[in-house]
C-alpha positions in Angstrom: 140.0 171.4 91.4 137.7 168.3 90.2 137.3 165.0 92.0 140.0 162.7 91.0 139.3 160.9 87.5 137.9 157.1 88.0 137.0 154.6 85.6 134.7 153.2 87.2 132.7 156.4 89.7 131.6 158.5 86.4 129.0 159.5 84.3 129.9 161.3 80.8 127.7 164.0 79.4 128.2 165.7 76.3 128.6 169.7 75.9 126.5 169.8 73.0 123.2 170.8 75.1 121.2 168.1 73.5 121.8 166.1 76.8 122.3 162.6 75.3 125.3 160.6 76.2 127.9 161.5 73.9 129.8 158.5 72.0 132.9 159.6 72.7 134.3 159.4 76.5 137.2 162.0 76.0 136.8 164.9 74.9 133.7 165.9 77.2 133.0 167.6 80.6 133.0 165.1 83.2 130.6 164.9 86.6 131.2 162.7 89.0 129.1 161.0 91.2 129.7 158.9 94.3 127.2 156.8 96.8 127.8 154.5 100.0 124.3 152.6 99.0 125.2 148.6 98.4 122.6 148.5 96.2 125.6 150.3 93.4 127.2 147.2 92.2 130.4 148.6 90.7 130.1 152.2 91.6 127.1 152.8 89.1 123.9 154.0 89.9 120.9 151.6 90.4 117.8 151.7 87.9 114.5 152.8 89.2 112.3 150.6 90.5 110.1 151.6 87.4 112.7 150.6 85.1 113.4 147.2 87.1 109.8 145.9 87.2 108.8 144.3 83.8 105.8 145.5 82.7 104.2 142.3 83.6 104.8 142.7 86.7 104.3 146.3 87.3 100.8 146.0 87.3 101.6 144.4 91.2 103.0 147.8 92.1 100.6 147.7 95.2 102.8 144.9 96.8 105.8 145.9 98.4 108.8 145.9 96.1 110.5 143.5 98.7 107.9 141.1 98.4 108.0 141.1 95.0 111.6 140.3 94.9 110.5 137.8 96.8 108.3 136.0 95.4 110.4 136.3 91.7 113.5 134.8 93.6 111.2 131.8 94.9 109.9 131.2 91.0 113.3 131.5 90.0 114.1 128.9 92.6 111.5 126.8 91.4 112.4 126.8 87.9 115.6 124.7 89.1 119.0 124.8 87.2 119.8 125.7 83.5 120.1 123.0 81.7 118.0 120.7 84.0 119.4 118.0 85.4 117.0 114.8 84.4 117.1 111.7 87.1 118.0 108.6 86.0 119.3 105.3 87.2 122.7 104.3 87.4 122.6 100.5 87.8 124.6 98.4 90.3 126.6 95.8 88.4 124.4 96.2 85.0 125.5 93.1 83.6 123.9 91.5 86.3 120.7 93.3 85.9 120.7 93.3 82.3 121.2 89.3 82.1 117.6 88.2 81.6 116.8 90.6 78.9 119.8 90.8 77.0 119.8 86.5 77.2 116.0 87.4 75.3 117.5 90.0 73.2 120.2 87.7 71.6 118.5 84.7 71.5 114.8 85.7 70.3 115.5 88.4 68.3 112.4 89.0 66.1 108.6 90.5 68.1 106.9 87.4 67.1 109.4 85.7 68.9 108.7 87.4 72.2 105.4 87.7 71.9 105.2 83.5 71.7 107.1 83.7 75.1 105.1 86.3 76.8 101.9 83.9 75.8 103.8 81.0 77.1 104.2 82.6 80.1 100.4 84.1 80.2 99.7 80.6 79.6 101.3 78.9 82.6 100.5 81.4 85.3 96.7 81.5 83.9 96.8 77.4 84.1 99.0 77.0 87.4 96.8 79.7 89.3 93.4 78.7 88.0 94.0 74.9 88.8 95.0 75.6 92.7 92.1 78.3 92.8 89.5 75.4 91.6 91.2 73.4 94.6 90.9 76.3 97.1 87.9 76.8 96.0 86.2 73.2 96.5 84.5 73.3 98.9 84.6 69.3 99.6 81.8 67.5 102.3 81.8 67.1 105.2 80.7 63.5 106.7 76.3 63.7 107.3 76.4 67.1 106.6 76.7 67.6 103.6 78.8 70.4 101.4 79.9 73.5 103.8 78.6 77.3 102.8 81.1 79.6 102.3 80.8 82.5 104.5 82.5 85.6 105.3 84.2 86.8 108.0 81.8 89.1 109.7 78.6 86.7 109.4 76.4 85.8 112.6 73.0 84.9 113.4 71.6 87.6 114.9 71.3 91.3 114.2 71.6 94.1 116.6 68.7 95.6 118.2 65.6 95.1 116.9 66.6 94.1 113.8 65.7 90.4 114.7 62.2 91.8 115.3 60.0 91.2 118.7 61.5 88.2 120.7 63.9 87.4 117.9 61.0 85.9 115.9 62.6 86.7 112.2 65.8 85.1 113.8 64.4 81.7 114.4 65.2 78.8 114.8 66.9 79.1 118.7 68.1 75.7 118.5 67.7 71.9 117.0 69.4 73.3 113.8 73.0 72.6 112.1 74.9 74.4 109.6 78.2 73.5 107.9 80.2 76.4 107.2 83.6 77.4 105.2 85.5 80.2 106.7 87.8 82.1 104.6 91.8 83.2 106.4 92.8 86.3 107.5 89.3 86.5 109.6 91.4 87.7 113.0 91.6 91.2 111.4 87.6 92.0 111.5 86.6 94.6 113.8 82.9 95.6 114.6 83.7 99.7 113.6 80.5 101.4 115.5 79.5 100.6 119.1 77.7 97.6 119.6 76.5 97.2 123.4 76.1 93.8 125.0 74.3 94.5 128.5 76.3 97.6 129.9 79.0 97.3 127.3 80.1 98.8 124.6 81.9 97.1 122.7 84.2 99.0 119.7 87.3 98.6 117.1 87.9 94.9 118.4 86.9 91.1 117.5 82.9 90.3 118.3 82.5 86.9 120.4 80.5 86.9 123.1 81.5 83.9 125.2 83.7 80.5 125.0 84.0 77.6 127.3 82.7 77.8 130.5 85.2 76.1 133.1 82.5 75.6 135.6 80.8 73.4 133.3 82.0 70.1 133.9 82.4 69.5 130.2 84.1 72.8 129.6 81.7 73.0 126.5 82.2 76.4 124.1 78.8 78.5 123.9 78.8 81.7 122.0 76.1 84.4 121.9 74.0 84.1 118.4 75.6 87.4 117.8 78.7 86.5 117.9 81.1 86.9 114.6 80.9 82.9 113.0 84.4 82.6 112.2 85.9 84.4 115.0 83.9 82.0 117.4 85.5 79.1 115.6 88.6 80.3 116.3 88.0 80.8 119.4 87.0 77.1 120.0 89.5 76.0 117.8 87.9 74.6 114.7 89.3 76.7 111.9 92.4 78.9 111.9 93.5 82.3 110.8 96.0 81.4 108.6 94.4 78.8 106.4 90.4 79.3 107.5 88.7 75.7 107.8 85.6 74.0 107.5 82.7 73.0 110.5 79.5 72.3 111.6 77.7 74.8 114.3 74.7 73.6 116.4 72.1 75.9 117.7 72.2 75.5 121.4 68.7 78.1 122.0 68.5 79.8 125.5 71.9 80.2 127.9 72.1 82.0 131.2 75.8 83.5 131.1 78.5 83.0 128.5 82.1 83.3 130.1 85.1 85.3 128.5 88.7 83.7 127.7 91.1 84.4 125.4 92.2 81.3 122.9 93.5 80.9 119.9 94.5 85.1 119.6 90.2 86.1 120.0 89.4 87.5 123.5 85.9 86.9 123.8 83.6 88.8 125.7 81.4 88.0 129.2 78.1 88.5 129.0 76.2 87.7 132.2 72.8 87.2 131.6 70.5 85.2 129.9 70.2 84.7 125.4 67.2 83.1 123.6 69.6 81.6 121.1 73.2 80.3 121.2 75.6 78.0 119.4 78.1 75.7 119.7 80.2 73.9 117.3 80.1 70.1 116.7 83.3 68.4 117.0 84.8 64.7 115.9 83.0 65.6 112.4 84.8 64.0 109.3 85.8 66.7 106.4 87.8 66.4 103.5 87.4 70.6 103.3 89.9 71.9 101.2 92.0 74.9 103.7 92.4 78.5 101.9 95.1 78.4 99.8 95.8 81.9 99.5 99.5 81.7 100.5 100.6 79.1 97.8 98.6 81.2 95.8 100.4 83.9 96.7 103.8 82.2 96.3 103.7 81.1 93.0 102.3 84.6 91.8 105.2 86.5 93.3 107.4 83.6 91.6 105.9 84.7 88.1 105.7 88.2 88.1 109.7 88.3 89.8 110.5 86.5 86.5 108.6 88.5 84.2 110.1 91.7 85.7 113.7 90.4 85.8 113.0 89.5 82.0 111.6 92.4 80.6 113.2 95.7 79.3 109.7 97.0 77.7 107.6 99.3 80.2 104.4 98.6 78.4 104.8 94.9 78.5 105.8 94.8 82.2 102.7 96.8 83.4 100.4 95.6 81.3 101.2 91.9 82.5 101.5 92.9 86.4 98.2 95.1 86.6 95.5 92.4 86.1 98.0 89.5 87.4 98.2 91.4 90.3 94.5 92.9 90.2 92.7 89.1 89.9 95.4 87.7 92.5 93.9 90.8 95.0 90.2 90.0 93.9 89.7 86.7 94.0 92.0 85.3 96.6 94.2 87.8 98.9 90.9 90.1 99.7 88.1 89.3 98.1 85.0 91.4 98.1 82.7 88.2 99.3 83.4 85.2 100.2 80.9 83.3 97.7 81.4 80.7 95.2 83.8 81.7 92.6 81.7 82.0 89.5 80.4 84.5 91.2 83.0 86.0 93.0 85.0 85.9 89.2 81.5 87.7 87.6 82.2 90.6 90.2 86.2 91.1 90.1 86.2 91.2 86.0 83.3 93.7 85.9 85.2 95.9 88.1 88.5 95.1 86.8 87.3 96.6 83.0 87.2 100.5 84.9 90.3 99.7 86.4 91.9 99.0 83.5 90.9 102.6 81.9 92.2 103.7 84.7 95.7 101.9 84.6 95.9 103.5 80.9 96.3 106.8 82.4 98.3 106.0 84.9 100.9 104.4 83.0 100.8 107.0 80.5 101.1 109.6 83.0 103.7 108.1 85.4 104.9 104.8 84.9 105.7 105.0 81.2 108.1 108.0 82.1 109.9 106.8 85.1 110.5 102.7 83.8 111.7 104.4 80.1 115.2 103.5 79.5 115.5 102.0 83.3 118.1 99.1 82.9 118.3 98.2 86.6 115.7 95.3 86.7 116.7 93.9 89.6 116.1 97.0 91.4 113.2 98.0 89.4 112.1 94.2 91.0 112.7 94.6 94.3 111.7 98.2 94.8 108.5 98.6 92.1 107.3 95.5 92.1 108.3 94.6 95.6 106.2 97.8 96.8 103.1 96.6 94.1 103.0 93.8 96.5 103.3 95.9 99.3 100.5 97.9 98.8 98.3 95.4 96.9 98.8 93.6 100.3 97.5 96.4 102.2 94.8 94.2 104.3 98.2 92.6 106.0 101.1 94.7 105.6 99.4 98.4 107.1 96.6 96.4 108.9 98.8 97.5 111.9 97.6 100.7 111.6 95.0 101.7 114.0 93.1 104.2 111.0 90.0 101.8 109.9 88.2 104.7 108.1 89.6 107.9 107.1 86.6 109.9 108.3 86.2 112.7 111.1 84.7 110.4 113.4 87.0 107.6 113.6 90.1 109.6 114.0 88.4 111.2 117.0 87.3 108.1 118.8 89.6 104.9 117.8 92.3 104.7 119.7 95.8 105.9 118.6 94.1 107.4 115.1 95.5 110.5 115.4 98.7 109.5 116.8 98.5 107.8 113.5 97.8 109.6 111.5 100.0 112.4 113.1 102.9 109.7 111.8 101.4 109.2 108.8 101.6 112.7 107.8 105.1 113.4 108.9 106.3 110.8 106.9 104.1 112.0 103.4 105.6 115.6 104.2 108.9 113.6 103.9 108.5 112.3 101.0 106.7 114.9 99.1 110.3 117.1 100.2 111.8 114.7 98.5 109.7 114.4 95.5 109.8 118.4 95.5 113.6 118.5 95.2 114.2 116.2 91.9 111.2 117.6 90.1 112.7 120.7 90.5 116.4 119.8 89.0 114.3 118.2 86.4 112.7 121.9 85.9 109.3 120.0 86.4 108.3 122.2 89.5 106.3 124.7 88.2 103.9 122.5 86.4 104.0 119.8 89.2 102.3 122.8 91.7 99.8 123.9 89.4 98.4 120.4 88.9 98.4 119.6 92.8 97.2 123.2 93.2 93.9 122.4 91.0 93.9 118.4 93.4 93.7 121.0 96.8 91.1 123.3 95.1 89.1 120.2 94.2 89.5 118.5 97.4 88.3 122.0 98.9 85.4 121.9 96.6 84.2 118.8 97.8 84.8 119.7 101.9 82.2 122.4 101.0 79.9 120.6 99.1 76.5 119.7 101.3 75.3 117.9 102.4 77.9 115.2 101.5 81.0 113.8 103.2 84.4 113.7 101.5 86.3 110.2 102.1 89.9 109.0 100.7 89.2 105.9 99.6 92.3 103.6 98.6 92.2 104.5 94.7 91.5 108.2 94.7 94.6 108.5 97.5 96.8 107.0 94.8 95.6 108.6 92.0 96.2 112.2 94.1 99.6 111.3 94.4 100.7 109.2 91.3 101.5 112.1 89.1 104.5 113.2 91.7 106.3 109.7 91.1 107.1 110.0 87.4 110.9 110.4 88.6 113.6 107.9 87.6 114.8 108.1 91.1 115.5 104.6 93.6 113.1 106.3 95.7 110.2 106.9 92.9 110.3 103.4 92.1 109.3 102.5 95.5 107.0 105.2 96.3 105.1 104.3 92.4 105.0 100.6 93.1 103.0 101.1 96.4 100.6 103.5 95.3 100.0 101.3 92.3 99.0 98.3 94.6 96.8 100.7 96.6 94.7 101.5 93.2 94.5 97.7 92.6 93.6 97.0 95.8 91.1 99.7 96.4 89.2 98.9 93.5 89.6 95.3 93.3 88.0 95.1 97.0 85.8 98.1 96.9 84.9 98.9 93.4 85.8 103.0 92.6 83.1 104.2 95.7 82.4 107.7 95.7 84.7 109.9 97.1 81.0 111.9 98.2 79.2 109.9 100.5 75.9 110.9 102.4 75.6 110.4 106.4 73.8 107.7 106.0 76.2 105.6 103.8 79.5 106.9 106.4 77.3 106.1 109.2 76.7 102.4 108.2 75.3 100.8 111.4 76.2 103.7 113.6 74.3 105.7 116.1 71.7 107.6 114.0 71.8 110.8 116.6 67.9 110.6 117.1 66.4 111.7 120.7 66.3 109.2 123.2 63.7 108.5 125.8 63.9 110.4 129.4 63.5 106.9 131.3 65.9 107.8 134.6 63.8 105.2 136.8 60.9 102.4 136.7 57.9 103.1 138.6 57.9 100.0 140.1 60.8 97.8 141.1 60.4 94.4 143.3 62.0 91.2 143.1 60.3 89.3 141.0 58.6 92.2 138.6 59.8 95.8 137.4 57.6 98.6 135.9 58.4 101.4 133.5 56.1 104.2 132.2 56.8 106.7 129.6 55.3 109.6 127.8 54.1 110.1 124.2 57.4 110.1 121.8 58.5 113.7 120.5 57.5 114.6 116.9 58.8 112.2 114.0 58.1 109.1 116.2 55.2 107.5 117.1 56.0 104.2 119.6 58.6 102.6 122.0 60.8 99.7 121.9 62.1 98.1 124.6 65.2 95.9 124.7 65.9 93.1 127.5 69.1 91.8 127.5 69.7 92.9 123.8 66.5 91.2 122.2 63.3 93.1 121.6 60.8 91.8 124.6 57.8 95.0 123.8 57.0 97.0 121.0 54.3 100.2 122.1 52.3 102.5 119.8 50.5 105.8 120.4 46.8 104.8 120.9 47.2 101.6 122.2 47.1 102.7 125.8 48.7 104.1 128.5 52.7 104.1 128.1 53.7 101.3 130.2 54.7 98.0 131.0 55.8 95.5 133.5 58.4 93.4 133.2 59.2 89.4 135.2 62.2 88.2 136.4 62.7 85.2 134.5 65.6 83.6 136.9 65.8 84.3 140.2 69.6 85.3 140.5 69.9 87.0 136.8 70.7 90.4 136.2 68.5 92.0 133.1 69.2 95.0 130.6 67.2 97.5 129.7 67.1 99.7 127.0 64.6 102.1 125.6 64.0 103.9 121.7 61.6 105.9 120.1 60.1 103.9 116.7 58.9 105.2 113.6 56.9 102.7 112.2 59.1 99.9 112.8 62.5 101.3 112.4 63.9 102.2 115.8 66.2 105.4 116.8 69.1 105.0 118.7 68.6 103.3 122.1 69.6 104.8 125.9 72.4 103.0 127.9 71.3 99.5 129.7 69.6 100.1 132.8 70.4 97.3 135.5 67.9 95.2 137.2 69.8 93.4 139.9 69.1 90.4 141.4 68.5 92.0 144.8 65.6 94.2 143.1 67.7 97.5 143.4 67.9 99.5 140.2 71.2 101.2 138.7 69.9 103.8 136.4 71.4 104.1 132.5 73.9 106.5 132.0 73.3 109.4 129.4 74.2 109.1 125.6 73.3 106.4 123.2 74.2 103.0 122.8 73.9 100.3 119.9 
């Protein structure tokens, strides 16, 4: 007897011998077969794996057949539903949001209408921010001084190392000399970013003032190092501010034997306790009618305009063509300007690089805004979230200034501290995001593309790491062009993430002009340590009281001489065949303690220099420790 008859557990032959199925499943001998296998969905048998593969994929037949499952079910998954589900904002109280515009709508109806308005407004921002810019800008006089320089933040009057030549001669004059001076705001934020050594010091990733008031001075007087950062000093002593800048007048004060550390004003100034050929001070009880930095009414009444002109428009094209160069010339010429120079010539600078900008603004609107504001009717959101983060990251010099990442280079992660704690932060929260990002564009079915395109961005990137002998460095621009083309969503959280990355491209290239992302040793390096040999000087040969004597051999191949720094300021400059390598220095002050540093010269560029030596006052000798200084 036969296995019982099932519907379901059969498979029907014919009895005609040609073996094909017959059509009829009656009246034909019936074989039954049964499996346990869960691969039989509904009792039938499964298809070969020859039959399952496409012939597409069979070509792939070398990879496991699991893996290949695999990998179709994750390009299934990233394909996303069918029919995609495309983002788009759901406004909170639209009426609200849509007041502004649909007030325009009813009342203007025609283009030419709106287009008189939108040069009205053009008009009144381009007067209002021009007229307190001309203020700012003034410069005004100060009383038997005359009309104060601008300078900028970082400016001093001396350079490091040799750079001021032997006994600071291209540095002169040490004293009898005034200068009136402008200081921009927002100077607290400057940072010497390479080691720069004063006597055994090195100082890094901080504010650059060597000195203050001395409280054993009797007049408490503030002296500062020639070195010293300009603006920071005055700060320091009180005469300008870091919220509106100021004006003053510094005096050249020549030799000092010890400048004191204090901290006033926010600046912690540093002691140096030995003797400077030249030194300033600042003059006070001088009469200015110096016009402050206006920036922050500046910055007021451009927020003001743009709020209104993105409450008030409906038309993508209109609102980012108005908020790019508002937002580009407010960046350039008065929240973080490239120089702090006059303004015809500041203005020459920011609208030369604002006409590459602007190309660049075409494709990214095209690309990613264009899509995402289409058919957005929450302005109010679209207000606080877009625009608010355009700000944000347009604003980058104050509002991620906390962020201890000054360069995004190898060598500054490794050796400012808390970069890669940073940056460690800074990743988690991208990888955040981008999960985000990665979950709409795929219920908009936009995955598949989306990878390809960041695919070819890591394979350039790549490219770049392995081309020699240049450096790869993010810049502010080419960060937010990498990561633009994943914001195109209609989402709450697109808007946000768009508007920042927007006012990083402004900023970047309204500060720093579109750098290369490739950029030689040299050019990362800026004043850095150049890596060059240093002199084998572990002791002088002589060492006394009153006079100290070092010798040395001749310098390895590539140099040909020997510089010697006392107390930071060239004091002897040595070539091969002018003698026997040596030299013997004097105690100029009884009681001082004296630097020394040594470096190889080619011709008269100098290498990197050793550590400071120390000459005490008691005639003993502490020798340098190894490594470079600067």
């Amino acid at each position: 007897m036969g296995p019982e008859n099932t519907e379901n557990d059969e498979i029907r032959y014919s009895d005609d011998g040609d073996g094909g199925p017959e059509a009829s499943a009656t009246t034909s001998p019936r074989m039954h077969i049964r499996s346990a296998s869960p691969d039989i969905e509904n009792g039938q048998l499964p298809l070969p794996v020859w039959l399952r593969e496409s012939s597409k994929s069979f070509r792939w037949r070398w990879i496991p057949y699991r893996i290949r499952q695999m990998a179709r079910s994750v390009v299934e998954w990233a394909k996303g539903p069918d029919p995609p589900q495309m983002q788009k904002i759901t406004p909170f109280f639209p009426e609200v949001q849509g007041f502004l515009p649909e007030l325009i709508r009813k009342h203007l109806p025609k283009k030419r209408h709106k287009a008189a308005l939108l040069a009205l407004f053009y008009f009144c921002w381009i007067l209002t921010f021009s007229l307190v810019l001309h203020h700012s800008a003034s410069a005004g006089d100060i009383k038997g001084y005359g009309k104060p320089e601008p300078v900028w933040c970082g400016a001093s009057y001396w350079s490091a190392n040799n750079g001021c030549g032997l006994d600071g001669n291209s540095c002169r004059p040490f004293n009898n000399a005034t200068f009136p001076f402008r200081c921009p705001a927002n100077c607290a934020r400057v940072k010497v970013l390479n080691p720069h050594a004063v006597g055994d010091q090195e100082i890094n990733y901080r504010s650059f003032v060597i000195g203050g008031p001395d409280y054993r001075s009797p007049e408490y007087e503030s002296i500062y190092r020639a070195d010293s950062f300009l603006c920071q000093a005055a700060m320091h002593a009180g005469v300008v501010t870091d919220q509106k800048g100021g004006c003053g007048v510094v005096s050249l004060a020549g030799e000092q034997r010890s400048y004191a550390a204090s901290k006033r004003n926010g600046i912690q100034s540093i002691e140096f306790d030995s003797s400077f050929p030249k030194s300033y001070t600042f003059v006070s009880g001088v009469s200015s009618d110096c016009v402050q930095d206006l920036r922050w009414p500046l910055l007021a009444i451009t927020v003001v305009f743009t709020t209104l002109l993105s409450l008030s428009t409906a038309s993508p094209i209109v609102f980012f063509a108005s908020v790019f160069p508002i937002l580009f010339f407010h960046v350039g010429l008065v929240s973080d300007p490239p120089i702090n120079s006059a303004l015809p010539t500041l203005a020459s600078l920011i609208i030369g690089r604002f006409l590459p900008a602007a190309l660049g603004s075409t494709i990214i609107y095209r690309y990613s805004v264009r899509p995402q504001l289409t058919g957005l009717t929450a302005h109010v959101e679209k207000t606080i979230l877009w625009l608010g983060g355009a700000w944000v990251g347009s604003l980058n010099n104050y509002t991620f200034d906390f962020i201890p990442i000054e360069r995004l280079t190898p060598h500054d992660l490794q050796v400012e501290p808390g970069a890669q704690f940073a940056l460690a932060i800074v990743i988690v929260i991208l990888l955040s995001i981008a999960a985000g990002q990665v979950y709409y564009l795929r219920l908009e079915g936009r995955l598949p593309r989306y990878l390809a395109i960041y695919g070819v961005f890591i394979a350039f990137l790549l490219i770049c790491v392995a081309t020699p002998p240049l450096n790869l460095r993010i810049h502010h621009y080419f960060e937010a062009l990498l990561l633009l083309p994943g914001t195109r969503l209609q989402t709450r959280a697109s808007l946000l993430y768009q508007g920042i990355l927007v006012g990083l491209f402004i900023n970047g290239t309204a500060r720093w002009g579109f750098a290369s992302i490739l950029q030689t040793t040299d050019a990362l390096r800026g004043d850095g340590q150049l890596n060059t040999l240093l002199p084998y000087i572990t002791s002088p040969v002589a060492v006394g009281l009153s006079n100290i004597t070092f010798a040395w051999g001749t310098p390895p191949k590539g140099f040909d001489g020997m510089s010697v720094l006392v107390n930071d300021v060239e004091r002897h400059r040595w070539y091969v065949g002018e003698g026997a390598g040596e030299q013997t220095f004097f105690r100029r002050w009884p009681d001082e303690k004296t630097y020394f540093r040594f470096g190889f010269m080619s011709g008269s560029s100098a290498g990197d220099y050793t550590q400071a030596g120390i000459w005490n006052p008691d005639g003993s000798w502490k020798k340098m420790a190894e490594g470079p200084s600067l």
